[in-house]
Backbone as JSON, one array per atom type, in Angstrom:
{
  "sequence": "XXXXXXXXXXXXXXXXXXXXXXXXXXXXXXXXXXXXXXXXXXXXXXXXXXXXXXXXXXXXXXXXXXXXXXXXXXXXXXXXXXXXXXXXXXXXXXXXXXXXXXXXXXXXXXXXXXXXXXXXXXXXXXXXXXXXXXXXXXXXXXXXXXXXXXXXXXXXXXXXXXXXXXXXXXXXXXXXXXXXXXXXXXXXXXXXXXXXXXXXXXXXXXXXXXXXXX",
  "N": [[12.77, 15.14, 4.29], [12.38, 12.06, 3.99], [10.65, 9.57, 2.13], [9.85, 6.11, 1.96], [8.67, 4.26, -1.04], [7.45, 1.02, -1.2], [6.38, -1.17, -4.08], [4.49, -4.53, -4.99], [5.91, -7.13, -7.06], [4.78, -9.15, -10.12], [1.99, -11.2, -9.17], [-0.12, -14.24, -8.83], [-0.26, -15.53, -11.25], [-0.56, -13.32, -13.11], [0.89, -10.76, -15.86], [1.79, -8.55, -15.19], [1.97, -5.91, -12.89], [-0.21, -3.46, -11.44], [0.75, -2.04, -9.28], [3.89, -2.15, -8.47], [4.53, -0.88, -11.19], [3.77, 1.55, -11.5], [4.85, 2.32, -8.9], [7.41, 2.99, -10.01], [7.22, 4.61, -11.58], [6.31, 6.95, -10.06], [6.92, 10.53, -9.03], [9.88, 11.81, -8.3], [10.92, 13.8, -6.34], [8.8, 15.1, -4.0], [7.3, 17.44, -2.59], [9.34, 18.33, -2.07], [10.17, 16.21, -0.47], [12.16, 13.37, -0.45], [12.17, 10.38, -2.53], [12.05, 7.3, -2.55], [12.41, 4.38, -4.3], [11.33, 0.89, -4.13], [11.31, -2.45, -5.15], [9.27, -5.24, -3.98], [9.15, -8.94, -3.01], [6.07, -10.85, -4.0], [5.63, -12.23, -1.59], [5.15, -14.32, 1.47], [6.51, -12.66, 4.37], [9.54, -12.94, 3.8], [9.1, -10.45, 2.05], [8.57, -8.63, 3.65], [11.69, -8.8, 5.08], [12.79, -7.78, 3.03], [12.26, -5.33, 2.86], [12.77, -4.39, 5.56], [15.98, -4.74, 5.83], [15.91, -2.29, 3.96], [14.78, -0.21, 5.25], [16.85, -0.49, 7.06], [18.97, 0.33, 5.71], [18.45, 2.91, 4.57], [16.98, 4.48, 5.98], [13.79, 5.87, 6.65], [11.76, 8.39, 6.84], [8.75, 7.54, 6.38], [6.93, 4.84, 5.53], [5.59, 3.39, 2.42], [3.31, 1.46, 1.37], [2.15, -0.24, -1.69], [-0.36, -1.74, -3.62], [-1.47, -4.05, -5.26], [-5.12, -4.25, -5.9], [-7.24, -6.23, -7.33], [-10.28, -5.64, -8.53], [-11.44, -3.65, -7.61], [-12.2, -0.36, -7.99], [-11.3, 2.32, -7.36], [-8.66, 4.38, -6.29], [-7.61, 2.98, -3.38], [-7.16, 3.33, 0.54], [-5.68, 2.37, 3.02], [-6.9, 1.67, 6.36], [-6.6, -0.16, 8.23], [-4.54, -2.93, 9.54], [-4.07, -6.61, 10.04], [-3.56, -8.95, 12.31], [-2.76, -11.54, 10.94], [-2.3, -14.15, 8.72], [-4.17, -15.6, 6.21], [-4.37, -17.34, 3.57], [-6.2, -17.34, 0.53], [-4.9, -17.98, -2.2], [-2.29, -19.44, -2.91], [1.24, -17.92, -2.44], [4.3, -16.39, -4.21], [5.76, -18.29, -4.02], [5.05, -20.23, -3.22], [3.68, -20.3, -0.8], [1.13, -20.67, 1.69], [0.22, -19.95, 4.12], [-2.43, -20.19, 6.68], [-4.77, -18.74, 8.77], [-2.87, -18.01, 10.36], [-0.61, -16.29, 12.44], [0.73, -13.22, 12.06], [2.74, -11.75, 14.03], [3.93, -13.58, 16.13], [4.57, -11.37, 18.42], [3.47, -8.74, 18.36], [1.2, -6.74, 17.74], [-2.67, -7.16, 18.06], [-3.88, -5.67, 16.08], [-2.77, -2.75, 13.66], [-3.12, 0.36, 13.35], [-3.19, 2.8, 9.96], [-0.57, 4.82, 10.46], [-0.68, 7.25, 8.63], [-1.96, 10.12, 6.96], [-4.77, 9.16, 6.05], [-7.18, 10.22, 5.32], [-7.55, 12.78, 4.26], [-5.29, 11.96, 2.41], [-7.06, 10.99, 0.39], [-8.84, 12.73, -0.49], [-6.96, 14.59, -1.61], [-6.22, 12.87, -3.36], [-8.38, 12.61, -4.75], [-9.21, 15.47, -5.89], [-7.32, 15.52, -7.93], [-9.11, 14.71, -9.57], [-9.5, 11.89, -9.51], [-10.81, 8.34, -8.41], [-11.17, 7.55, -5.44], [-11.1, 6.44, -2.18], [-10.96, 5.24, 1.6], [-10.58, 2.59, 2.61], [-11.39, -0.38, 4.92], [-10.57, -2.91, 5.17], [-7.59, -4.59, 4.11], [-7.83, -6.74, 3.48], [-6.77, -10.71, 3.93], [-3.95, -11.89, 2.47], [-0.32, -11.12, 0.92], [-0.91, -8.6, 0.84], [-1.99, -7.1, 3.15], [-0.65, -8.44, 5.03], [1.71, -7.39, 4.16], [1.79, -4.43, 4.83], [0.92, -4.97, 7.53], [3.28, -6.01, 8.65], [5.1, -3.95, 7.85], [4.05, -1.41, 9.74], [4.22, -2.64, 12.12], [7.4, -2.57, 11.78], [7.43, 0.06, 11.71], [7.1, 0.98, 14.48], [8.84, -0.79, 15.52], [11.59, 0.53, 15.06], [10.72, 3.4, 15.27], [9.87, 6.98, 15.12], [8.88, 6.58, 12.97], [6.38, 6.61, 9.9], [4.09, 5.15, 8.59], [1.86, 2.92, 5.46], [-0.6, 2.01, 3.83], [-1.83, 1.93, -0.05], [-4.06, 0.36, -1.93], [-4.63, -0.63, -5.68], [-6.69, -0.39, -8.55], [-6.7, -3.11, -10.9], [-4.99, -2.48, -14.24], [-5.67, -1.84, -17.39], [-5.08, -3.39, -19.65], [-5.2, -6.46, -17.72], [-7.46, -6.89, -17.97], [-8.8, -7.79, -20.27], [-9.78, -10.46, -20.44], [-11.44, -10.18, -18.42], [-14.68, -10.52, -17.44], [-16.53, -7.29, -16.89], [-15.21, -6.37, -15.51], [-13.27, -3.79, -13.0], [-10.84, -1.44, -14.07], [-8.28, 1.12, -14.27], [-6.39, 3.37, -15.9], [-2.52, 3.35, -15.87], [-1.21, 5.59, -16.28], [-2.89, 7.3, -14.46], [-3.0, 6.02, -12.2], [-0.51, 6.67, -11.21], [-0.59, 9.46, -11.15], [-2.44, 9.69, -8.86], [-0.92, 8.56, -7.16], [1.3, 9.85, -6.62], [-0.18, 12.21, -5.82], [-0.81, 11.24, -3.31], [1.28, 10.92, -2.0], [1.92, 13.63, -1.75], [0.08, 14.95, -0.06], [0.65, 13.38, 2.55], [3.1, 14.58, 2.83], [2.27, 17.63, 3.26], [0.83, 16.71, 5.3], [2.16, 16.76, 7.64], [2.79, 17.29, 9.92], [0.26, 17.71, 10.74], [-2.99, 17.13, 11.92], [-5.17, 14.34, 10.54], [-7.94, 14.86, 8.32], [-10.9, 15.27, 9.18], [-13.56, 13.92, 8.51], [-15.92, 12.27, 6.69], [-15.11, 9.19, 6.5], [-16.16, 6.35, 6.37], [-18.17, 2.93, 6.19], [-20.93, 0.98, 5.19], [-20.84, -1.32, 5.45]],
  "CA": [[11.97, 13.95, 4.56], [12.38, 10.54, 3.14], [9.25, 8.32, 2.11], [10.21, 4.73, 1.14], [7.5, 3.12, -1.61], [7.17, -0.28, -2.19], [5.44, -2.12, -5.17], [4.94, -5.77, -5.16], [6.36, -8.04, -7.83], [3.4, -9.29, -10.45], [1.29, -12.35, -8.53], [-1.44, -14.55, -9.39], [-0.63, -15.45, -12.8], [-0.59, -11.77, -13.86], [2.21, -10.32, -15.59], [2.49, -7.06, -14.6], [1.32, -5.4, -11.58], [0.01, -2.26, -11.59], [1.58, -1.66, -8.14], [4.93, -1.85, -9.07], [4.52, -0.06, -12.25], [3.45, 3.02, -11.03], [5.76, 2.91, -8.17], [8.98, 2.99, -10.98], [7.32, 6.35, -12.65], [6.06, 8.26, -8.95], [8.45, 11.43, -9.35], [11.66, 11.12, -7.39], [10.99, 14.59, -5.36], [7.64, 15.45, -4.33], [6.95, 18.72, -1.8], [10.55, 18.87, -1.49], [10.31, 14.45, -0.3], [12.86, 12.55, -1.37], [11.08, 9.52, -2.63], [12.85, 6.17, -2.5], [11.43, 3.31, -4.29], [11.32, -0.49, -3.99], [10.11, -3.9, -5.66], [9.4, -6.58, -2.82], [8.4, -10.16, -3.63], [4.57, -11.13, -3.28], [6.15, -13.49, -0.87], [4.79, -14.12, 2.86], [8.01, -12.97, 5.37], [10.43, -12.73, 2.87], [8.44, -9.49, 1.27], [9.22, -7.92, 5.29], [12.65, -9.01, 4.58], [13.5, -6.91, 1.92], [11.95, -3.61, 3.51], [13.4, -4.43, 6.94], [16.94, -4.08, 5.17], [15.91, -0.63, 3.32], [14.9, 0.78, 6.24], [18.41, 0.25, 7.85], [19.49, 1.45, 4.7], [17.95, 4.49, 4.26], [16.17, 5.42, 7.5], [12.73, 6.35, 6.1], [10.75, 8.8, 7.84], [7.65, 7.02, 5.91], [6.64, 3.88, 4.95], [4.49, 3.36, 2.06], [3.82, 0.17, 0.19], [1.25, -0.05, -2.91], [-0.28, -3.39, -4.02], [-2.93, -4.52, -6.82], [-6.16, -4.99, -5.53], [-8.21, -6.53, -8.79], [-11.48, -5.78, -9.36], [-11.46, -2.43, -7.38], [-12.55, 0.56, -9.2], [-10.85, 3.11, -7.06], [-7.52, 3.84, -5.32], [-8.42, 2.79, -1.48], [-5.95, 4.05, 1.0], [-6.14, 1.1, 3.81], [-7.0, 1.87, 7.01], [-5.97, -0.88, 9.42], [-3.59, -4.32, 9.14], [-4.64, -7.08, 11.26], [-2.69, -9.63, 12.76], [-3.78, -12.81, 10.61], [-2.16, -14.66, 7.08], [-5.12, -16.57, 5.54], [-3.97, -16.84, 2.21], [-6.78, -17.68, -0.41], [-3.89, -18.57, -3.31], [-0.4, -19.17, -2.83], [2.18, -16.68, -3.15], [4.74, -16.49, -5.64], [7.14, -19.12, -3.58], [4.02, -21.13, -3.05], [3.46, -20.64, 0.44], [-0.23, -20.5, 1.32], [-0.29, -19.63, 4.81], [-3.49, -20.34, 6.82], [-5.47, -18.65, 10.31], [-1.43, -17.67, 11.0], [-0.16, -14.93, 13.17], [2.27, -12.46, 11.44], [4.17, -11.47, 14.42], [3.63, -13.36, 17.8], [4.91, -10.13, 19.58], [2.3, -8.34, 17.74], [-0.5, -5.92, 18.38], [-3.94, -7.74, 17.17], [-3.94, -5.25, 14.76], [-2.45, -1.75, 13.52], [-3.48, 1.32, 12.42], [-2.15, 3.61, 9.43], [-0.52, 6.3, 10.8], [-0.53, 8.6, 7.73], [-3.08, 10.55, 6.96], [-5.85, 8.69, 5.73], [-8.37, 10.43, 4.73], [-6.32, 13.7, 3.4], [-4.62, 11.14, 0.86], [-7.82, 10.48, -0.11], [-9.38, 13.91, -1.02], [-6.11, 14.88, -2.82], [-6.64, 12.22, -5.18], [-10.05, 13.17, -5.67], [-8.95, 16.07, -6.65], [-6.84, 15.19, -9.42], [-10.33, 14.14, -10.84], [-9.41, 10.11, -9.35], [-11.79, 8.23, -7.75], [-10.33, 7.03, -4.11], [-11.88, 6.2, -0.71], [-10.99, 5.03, 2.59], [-10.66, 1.18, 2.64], [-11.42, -0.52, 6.31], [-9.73, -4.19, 5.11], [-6.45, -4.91, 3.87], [-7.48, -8.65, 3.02], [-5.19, -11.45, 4.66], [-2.96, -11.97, 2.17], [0.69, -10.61, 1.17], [-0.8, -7.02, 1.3], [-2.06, -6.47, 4.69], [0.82, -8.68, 5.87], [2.88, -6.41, 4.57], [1.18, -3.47, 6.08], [1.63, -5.25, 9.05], [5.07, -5.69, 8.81], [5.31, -1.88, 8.2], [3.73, -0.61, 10.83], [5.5, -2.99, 12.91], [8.73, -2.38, 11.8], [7.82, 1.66, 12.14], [6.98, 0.91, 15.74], [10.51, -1.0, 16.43], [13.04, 1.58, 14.51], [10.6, 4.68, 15.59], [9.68, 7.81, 14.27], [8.37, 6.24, 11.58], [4.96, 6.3, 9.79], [3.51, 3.69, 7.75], [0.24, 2.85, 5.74], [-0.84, 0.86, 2.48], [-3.06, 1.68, -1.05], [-4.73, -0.55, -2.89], [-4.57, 0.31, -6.56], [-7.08, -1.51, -9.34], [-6.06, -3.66, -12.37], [-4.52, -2.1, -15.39], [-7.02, -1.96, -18.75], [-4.64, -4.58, -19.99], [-5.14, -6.94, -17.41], [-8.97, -6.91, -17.59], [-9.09, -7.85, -21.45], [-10.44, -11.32, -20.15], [-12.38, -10.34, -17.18], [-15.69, -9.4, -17.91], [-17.09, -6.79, -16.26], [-13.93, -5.9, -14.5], [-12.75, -2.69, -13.12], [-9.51, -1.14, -14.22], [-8.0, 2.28, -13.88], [-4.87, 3.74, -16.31], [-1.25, 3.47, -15.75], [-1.56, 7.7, -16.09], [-4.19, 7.65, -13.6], [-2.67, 5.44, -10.96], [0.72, 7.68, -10.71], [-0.85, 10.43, -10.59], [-3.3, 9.19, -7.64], [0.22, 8.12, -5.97], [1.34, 11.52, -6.32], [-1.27, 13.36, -4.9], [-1.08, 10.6, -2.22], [2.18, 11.33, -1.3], [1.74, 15.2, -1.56], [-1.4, 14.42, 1.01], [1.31, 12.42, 3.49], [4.08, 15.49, 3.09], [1.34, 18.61, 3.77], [0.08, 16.79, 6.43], [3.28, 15.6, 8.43], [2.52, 17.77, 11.15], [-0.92, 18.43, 11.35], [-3.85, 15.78, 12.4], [-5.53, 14.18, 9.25], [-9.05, 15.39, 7.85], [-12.37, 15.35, 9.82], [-14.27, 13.92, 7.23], [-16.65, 10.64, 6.93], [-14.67, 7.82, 5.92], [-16.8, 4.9, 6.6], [-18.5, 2.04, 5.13], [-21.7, 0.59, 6.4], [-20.72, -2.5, 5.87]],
  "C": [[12.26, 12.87, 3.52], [11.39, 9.18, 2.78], [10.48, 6.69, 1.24], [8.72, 3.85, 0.68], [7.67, 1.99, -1.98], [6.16, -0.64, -3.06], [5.45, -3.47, -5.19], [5.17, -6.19, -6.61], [4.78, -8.75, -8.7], [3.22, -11.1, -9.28], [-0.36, -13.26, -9.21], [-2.05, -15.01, -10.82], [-0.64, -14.8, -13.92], [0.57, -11.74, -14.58], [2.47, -9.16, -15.57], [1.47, -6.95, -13.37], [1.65, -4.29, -11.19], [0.83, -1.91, -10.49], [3.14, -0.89, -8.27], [5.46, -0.74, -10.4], [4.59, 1.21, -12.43], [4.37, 3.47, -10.01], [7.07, 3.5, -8.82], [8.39, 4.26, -11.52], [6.66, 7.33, -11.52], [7.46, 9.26, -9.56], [8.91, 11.23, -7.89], [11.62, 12.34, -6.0], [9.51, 14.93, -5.23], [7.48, 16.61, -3.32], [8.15, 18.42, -1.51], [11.42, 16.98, -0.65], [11.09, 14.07, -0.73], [12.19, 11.07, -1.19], [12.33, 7.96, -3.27], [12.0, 5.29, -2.85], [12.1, 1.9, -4.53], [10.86, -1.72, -4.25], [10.5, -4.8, -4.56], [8.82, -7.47, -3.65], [7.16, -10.38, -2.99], [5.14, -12.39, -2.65], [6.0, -13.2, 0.57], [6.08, -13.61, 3.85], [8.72, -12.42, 4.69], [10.45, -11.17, 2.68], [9.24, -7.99, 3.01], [10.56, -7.82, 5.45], [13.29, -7.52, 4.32], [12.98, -5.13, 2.58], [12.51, -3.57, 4.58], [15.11, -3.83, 6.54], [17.38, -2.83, 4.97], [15.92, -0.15, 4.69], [16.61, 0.91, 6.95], [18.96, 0.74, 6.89], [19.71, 3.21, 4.71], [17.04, 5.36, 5.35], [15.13, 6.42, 6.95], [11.91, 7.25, 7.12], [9.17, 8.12, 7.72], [7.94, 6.11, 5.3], [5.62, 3.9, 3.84], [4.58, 2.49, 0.74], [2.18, 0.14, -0.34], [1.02, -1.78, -3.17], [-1.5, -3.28, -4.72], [-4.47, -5.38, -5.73], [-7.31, -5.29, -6.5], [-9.88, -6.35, -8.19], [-12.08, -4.4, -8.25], [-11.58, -1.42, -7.73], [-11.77, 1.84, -9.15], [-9.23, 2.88, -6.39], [-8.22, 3.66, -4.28], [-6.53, 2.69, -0.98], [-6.86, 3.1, 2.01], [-6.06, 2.25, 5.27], [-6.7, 1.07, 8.31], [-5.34, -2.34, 8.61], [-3.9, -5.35, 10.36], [-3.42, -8.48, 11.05], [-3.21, -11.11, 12.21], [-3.23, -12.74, 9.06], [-3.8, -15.3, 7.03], [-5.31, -16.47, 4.13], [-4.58, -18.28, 1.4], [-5.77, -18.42, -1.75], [-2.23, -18.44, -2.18], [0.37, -17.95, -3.21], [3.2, -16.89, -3.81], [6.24, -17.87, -5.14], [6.36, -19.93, -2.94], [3.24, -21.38, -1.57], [2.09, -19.96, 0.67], [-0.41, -20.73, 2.76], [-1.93, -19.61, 5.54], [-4.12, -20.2, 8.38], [-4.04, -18.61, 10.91], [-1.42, -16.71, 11.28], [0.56, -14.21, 12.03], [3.2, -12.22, 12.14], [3.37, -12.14, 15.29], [3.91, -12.04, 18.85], [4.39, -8.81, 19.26], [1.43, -7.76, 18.39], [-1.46, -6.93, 17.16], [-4.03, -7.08, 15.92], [-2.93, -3.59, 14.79], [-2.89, -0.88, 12.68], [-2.71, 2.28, 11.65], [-1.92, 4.85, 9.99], [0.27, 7.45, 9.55], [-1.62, 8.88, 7.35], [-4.4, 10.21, 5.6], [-7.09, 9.53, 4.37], [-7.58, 12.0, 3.75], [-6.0, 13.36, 2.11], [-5.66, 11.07, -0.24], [-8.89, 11.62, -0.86], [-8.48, 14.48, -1.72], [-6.19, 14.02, -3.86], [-7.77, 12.61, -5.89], [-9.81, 14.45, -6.35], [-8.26, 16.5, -7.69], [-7.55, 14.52, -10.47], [-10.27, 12.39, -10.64], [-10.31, 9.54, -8.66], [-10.64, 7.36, -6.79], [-11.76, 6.81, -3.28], [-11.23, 5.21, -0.24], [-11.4, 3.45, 2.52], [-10.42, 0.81, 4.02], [-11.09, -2.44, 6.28], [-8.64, -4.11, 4.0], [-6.24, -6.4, 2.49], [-6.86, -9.72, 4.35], [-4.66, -11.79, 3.78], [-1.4, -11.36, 2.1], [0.46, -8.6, 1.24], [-1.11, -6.28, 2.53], [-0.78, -7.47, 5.31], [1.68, -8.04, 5.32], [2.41, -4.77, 4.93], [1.02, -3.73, 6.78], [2.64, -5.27, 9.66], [5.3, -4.08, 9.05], [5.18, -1.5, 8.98], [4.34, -1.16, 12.13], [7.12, -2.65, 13.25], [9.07, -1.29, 11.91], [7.95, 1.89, 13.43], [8.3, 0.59, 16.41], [11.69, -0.36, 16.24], [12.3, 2.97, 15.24], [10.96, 5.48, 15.03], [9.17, 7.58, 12.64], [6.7, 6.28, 11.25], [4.76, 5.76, 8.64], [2.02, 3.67, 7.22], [0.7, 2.36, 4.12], [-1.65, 1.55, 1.55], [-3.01, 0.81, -1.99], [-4.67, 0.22, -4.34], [-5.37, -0.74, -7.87], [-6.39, -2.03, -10.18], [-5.78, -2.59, -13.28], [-5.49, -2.58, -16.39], [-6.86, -3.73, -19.5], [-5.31, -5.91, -19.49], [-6.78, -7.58, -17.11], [-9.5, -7.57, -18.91], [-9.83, -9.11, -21.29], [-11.31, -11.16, -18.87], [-13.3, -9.68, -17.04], [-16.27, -8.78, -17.09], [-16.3, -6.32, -15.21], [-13.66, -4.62, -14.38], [-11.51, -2.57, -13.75], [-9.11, 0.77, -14.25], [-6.11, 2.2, -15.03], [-3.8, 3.48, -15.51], [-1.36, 4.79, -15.4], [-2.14, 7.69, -15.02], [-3.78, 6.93, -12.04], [-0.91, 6.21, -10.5], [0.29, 9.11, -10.65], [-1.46, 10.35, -8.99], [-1.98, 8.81, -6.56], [1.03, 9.35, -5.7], [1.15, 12.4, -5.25], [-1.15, 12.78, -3.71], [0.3, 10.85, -1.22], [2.55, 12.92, -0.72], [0.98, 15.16, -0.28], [-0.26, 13.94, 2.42], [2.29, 13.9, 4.08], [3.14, 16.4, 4.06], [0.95, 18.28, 5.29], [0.78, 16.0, 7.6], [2.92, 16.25, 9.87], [1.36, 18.35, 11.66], [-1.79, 16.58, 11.42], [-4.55, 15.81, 11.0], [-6.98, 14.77, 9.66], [-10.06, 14.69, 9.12], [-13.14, 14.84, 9.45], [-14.4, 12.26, 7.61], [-15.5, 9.98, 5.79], [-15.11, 6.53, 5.96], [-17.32, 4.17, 5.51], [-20.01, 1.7, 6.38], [-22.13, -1.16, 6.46], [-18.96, -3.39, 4.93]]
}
């Protein structure tokens, strides 16, 4: 099996991003996985680009792209991508997208097809705190978990899906009252998350409440 992870590029002013960070120290084999990784640009289109490529590259059986969601306490393992930019800041090539499609030839929305909730009890049990995230956002991270799941749909056999991952300790030193979560703590959580994806390639994901009630 072949997972392909992306990390985005830092955004927002930042300069690092945990995303990326953690994707460069996941280990390289994981249940036997060979684990392929990737920096995209926090850039609208473009960011689709550069994974559209890999995949003809490397013909991924899995998609799985990582991105910084600040002020988040836990990992969150996304649960759907919806068909819609509306981008609060610019992205790193200034484009600031607004109430835009991602694909006209597009489903309204898509769901992750890797196992969700699974991912999400193996982290917990590496002592991490996770849960089941039911928005994306509209910026460059659910559009590119849109892209993904798109682009698993038009190559086939593919499966696709997104986590969110909080700030770094660093990156919080001005933001009071901010979450943040280790470097250590967010590769492990990507780990377990990929262990969670392997185990459960051929069985149906967990049973288990994942909701929100609002």
């Amino acid at each position: 099996m072949k997972i392909l992870v992306t990390g985005f590029d830092p955004f927002g002013g930042e300069k690092t991003n945990p995303a990326i960070e953690a994707v460069k120290r996941i280990d390289e084999n994981i249940e036997g996985a060979e684990i392929i990784k990737l920096e995209i640009p926090t850039v609208f289109n473009k960011s689709a680009d550069v994974v559209e490529e890999k995949i003809k590259e490397v013909n991924p059986d899995v998609i799985l792209s990582v991105g910084q969601a600040g002020g988040r306490y836990d990992i969150t393992v996304e649960r759907v991508a919806i068909n819609e930019d509306d981008a609060r800041i610019a992205d790193n090539e200034g484009n600031q997208p607004i109430d835009t499609k991602i694909r006209e030839d597009g489903e309204a929305a898509y769901f992750a097809s890797i196992p969700i909730k699974a991912i999400v009890e193996e982290i917990k049990a590496e002592g991490i705190p996770a849960s089941v995230s039911n928005s994306a956002g509209t910026f460059v991270c659910n559009h590119i978990m849109y892209q993904d799941l798109y682009l698993a749909e038009k190559y086939g056999n593919i499966k696709a899906g997104f986590i969110h991952v909080p700030f770094l300790p660093e990156q919080v030193l001005d933001k009071k009252n901010t979450s943040s979560m280790s470097l250590e703590d967010i590769v492990k959580g990507l780990n377990a998350a990929i262990r969670a994806i392997v185990k459960y390639d051929d069985k149906k994901d967990l049973n288990i409440t994942g909701g929100a009630t609002h």
